[in-house]
Every structure is written in structure tokens, then in C-alpha cells.
C-alpha positions as CSV (number, residue, x, y, z in Angstrom):
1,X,-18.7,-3.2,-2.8
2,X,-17.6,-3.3,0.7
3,X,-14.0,-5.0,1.7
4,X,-12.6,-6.6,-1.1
5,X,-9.2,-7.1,-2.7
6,X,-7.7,-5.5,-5.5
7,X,-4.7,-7.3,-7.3
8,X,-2.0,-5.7,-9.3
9,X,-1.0,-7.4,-12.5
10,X,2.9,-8.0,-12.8
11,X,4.4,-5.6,-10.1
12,X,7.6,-5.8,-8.6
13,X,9.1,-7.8,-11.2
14,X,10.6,-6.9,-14.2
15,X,11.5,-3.0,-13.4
16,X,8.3,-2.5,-11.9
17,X,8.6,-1.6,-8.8
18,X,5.9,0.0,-6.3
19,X,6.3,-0.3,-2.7
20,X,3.3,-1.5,-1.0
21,X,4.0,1.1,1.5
22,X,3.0,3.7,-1.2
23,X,0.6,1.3,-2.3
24,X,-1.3,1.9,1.0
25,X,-0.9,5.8,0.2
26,X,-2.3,5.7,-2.5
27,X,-5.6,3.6,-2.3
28,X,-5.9,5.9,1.3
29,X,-5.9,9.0,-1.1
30,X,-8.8,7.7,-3.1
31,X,-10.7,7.5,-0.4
32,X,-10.2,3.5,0.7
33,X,-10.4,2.5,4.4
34,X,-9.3,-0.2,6.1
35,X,-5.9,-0.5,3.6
36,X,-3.4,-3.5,3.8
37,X,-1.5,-5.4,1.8
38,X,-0.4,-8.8,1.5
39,X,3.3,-9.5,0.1
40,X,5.4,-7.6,-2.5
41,X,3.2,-8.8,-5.6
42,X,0.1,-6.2,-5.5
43,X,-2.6,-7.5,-3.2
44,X,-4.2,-4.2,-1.6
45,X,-6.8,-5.3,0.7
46,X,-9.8,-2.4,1.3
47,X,-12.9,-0.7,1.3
48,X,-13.0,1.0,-1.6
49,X,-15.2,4.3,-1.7
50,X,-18.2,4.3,-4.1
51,X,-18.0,2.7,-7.1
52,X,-15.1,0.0,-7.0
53,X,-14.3,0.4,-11.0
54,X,-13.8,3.6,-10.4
55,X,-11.7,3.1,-7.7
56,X,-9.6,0.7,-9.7
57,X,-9.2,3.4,-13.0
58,X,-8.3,5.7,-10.3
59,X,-5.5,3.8,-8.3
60,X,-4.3,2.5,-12.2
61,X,-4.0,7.0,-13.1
62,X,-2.0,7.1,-9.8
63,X,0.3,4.5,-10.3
64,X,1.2,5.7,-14.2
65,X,1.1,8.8,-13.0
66,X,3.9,8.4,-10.0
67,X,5.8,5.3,-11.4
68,X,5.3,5.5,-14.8
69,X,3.7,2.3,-15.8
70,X,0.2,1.2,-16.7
71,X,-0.9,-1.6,-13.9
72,X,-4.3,-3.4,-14.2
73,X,-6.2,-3.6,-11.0
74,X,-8.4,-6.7,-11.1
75,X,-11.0,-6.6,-7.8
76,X,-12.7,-9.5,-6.3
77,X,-15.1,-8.9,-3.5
78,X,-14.7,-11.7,-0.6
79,X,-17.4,-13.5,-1.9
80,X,-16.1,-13.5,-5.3
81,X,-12.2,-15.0,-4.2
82,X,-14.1,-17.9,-2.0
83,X,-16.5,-18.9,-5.1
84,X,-13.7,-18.5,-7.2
85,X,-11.5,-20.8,-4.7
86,X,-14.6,-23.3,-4.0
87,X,-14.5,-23.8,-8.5
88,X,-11.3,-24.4,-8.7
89,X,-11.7,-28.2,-10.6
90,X,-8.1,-29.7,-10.0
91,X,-6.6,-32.3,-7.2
92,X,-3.1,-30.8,-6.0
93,X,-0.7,-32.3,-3.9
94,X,1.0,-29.1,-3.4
95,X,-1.3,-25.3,-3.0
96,X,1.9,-23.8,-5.1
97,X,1.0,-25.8,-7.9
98,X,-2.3,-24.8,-8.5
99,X,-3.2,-21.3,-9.5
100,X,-6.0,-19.1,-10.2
101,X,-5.4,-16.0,-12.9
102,X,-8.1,-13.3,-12.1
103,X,-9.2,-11.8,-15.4
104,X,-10.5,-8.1,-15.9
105,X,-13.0,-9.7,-17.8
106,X,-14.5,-12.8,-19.1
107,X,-13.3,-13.8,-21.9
108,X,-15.0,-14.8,-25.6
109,X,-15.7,-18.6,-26.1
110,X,-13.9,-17.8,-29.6
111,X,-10.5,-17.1,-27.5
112,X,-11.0,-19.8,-25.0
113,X,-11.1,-22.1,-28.3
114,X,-7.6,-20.6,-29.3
115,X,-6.0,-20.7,-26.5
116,X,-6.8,-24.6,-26.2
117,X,-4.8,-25.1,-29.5
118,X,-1.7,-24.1,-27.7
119,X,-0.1,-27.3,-26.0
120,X,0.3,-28.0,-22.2
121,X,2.4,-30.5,-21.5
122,X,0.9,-32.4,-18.3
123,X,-0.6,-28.8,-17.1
124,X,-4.1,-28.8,-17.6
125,X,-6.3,-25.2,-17.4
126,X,-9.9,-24.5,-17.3
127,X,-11.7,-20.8,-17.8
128,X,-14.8,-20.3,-15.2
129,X,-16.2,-16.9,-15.7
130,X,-13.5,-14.5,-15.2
131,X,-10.9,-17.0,-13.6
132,X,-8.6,-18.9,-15.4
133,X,-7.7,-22.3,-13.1
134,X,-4.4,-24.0,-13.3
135,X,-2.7,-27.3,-12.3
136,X,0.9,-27.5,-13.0
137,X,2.1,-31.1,-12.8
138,X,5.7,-30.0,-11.7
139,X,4.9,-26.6,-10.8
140,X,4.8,-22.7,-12.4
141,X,8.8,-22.5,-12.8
142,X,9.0,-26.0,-14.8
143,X,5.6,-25.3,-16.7
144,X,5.4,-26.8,-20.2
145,X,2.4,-25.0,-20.8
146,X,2.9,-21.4,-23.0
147,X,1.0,-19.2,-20.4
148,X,2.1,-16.4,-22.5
149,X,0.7,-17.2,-25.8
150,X,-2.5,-18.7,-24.1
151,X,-3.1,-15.4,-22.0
152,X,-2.6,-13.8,-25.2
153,X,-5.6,-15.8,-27.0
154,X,-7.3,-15.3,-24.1
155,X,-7.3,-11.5,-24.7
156,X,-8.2,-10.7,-21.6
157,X,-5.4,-9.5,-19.2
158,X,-4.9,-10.8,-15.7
159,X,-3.1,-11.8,-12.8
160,X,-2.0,-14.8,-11.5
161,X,-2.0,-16.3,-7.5
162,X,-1.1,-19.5,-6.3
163,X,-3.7,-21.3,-3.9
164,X,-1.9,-20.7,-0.6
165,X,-2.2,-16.5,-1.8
166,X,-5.8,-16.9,-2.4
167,X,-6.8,-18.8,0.5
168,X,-4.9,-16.5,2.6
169,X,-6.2,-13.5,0.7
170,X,-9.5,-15.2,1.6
171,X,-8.9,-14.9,5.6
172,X,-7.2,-11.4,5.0
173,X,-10.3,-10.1,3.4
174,X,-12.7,-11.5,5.8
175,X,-11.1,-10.3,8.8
């Protein structure tokens, strides 16, 4: 894989805090060129050497290993965020209320089943391939959906960005 972006599930929240500074660091360590990020929230923009799921096991070892916390890192080559982006079946009025949840991997049909049993209010959420797609009627803070229990049925971790992330991760990546 050439340039591609690499996101961080659930940094800089809750305790977990990794400066993207170090985050920089650390993917140039590895062996990444071209390294930037975008924002506080885990969104490492590179050219990762070799073998990018091997870069990704490596940069998670680093980060446990200096921070003490196990972070996935979910890539996405350019190609991949703009197909992603170009699937995304909801009308918003607003980029912040739609988001796309990178998975590591797809998940089972079994667990998309369960997860639908879980109620969602006016939110309404679709799995394609590894992406989970949201619309949130009044937005992520005032959700009525359970995003919690549904990732859970998903069984699948991953990492959430809002449409104005992506489509700016999108140029970032491409640049």
C-alpha cells in the first residue's frame, strides 16, 4: 500500500492520551514516510513500509509499549476512504451528523442481525463491507441509538469519523 491513513480507535479520550507529536515519532521509527496527522483523535497520515498490517501490529506494540494501552489501528488506503465516502447511503443536512465507523474487519451477517435488534430511535445505520454508515437525526451527542451495544454485536472493533473528517482525510491523503 502506498499513502494511506491509519486511524486510532478511542485516543485522547478517556485517559488515553498520545500526542500526535509522538504519534509522528513513532510511525517515522517503523519506517513510515511522508507522516502527518490530522487533529487530536488518531488520524496518522503515511507511507507505510512493506506490508501495511504489519505496520499497524507494529505502531499498536509501540503504543502499549510507551503508553500503556492497547490501540487498534484500522488503515484505509486513499482509494478505500473515497469508495467508502462515495457508499455512504444517507441524505444529511449537516456532515457532523453523518458518520462512518471503519472496522478492522467485516463483520459476520449473524452479528449484523443482532445488532439490528437493538433500537435506534430516528438514527438509522447500515454495514458495507468493513464500514459501518450512520445518520444521526439530531446528531452523535443526542443519539438514541445504543452504539455501544450495537458495536458490541457487531464484534468487530472500530473507529468512528464524522463526514467533514473523512472527506478532509480524503484531500489529506491525496495530497
Amino acid at each position: 500500500m502506498s499513502r494511506c491513513v491509519v486511524l486510532l480507535r478511542a485516543v485522547n479520550v478517556g485517559g488515553a492520551k498520545l500526542p500526535m507529536a509522538r504519534l509522528r515519532e513513532l510511525a517515522a521509527d517503523l519506517g513510515a514516510t511522508d507522516v502527518s496527522t490530522y487533529i487530536a483523535s488518531g488520524n496518522l497520515i503515511c507511507s507505510p513500509p512493506g506490508d501495511v498490517e504489519g505496520f499497524c501490529s507494529a505502531l499498536e506494540k509501540a503504543i502499549e509499549s510507551e503508553f500503556g494501552f492497547f490501540r487498534e489501528c484500522i488503515a484505509r488506503a486513499d482509494e478505500e476512504l473515497v469508495a467508502a465516502r462515495e457508499r455512504f447511503p444517507f441524505e444529511v443536512d449537516d456532515l457532523k451528523n453523518g458518520h462512518i465507523v471503519f472496522l478492522l474487519d467485516e463483520p459476520a451477517p449473524e452479528a449484523v442481525a443482532k445488532a439490528r435488534e437493538y433500537p435506534t430511535g430516528a438514527d438509522e445505520w447500515e454495514v458495507i463491507g468493513r464500514e459501518m454508515h450512520i445518520r444521526y437525526d439530531h446528531g452523535a451527542g443526542r443519539s438514541d441509538m445504543n452504539g455501544q451495544a450495537i458495536g458490541k454485536a457487531l464484534g468487530v472493533p472500530g473507529t468512528a469519523r464524522n463526514l467533514r473528517t473523512v472527506d478532509t482525510l480524503i484531500e489529506l491523503v491525496r495530497s
